[in-house]
C-alpha positions, 0 to 999 in steps of 0.5 A: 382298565377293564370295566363292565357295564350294567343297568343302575338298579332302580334302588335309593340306595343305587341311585344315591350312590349314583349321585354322588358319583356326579357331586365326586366326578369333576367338582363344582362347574362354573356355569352350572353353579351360577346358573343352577345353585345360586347362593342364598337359593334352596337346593331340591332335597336329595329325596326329591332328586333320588325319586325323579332319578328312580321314575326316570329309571322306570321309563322306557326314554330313559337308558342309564348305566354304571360302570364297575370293576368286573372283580366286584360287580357289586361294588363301587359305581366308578362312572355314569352314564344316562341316556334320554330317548326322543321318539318324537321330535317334533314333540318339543317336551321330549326335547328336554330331558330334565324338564323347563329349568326352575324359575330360580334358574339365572334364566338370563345366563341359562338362555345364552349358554345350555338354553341356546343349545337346547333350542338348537337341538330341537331345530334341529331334529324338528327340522329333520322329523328325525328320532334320536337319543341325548346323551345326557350323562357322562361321569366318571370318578377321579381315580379311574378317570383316562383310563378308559371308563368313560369309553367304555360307557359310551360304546354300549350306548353308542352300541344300543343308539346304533341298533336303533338306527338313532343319532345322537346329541351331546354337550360338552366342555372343550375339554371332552372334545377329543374323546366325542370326536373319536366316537363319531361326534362332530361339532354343530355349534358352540355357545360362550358366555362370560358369567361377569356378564350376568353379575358374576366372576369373570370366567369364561364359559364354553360349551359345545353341541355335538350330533354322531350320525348313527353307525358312525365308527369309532377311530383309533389314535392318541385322543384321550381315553376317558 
């Protein structure tokens, strides 16, 4: 389908909406929800969630984009994406979007999964002394998901990473895999954990890292088109 790709407008009412294109876009993810919405856990109010998104949105690290029927510009956001820009590796707070995760975290599960990828990826870019740009977001919503939104998002980041001469880092389920392959993205290291191994279900867990060099191209073929 045909899209167009403006900046989230630095509003409460945009970001909410934005919001809840993230809680519509794939439903509860086992690992997130075990390690970031334990039950009998206080969520953060949706007012404080909206004012951190509405001071990310002002920063010059952060890049974030919505995807919108071109016919109606001004009407419903039907994906996300948010970008965080590290110009200093080697600063390992840069490295971390989001901030350190909040002492009511399932720490022990979040450090065998997401934090081994988090120490990784500042390794990594430390190592290198190298600038680069995270993916941070990438959602779309159930109706107009594989038809091409989520592509369309990634091109105008991937297009804003490539003028900057950046690379980029992304994590991903299985699930994503193709799409990223085909944008350019390969496959650095995967983390599994197995949540009854923290006091939970027995659902396995995996989640992918993945660096596009910069100016990598994007191929053609039947990967799925998100």
């Amino acid at each position: 389908m045909s899209v167009t790709v403006l900046p989230i407008a630095p509003t409460s009412k945009e970001v909410e909406e934005m919001m809840e294109v993230f809680k519509n876009a794939f439903g509860p993810d086992p690992l997130i929800e075990f390690c970031f919405n334990r039950p009998n856990v206080p969520r953060k109010p949706k007012e404080k969630n909206v004012a951190e998104h509405l001071e990310r949105i002002a920063s010059p690290q952060f890049i974030y984009h919505k995807a919108v029927d071109p016919e109606s510009p001004s009407g419903p956001i039907l994906g996300v994406a948010a970008w965080y820009l590290v110009d200093n590796p080697r600063n390992s707070t840069q490295n971390i979007p989001w901030g350190d995760p909040s002492p009511e975290v399932h720490l022990e599960c979040y450090e065998a999964s997401l934090g081994a990828l988090r120490r990784w990826r500042l390794n990594y870019f430390h190592e290198r002394n190298q600038p680069f740009i995270y993916m941070a977001i990438l959602t779309v919503m159930p109706e107009v998901q594989r038809r091409g939104v989520g592509s369309a998002l990634l091109r105008v980041g991937l297009k804003e990473a490539d003028r900057r001469g950046l690379p980029a880092f992304i994590e991903a389920s299985p699930s994503g895999l193709g799409l990223y392959k085909k944008f350019g993205w390969e496959e650095k290291l995967k983390t599994t954990v197995n949540l009854k191994d923290y006091g939970g279900e027995d659902v396995e867990c995996v989640t992918v890292g993945l660096v596009r060099p910069a100016g990598a191209k994007e191929t053609t073929g039947t990967s799925p088109n998100v």
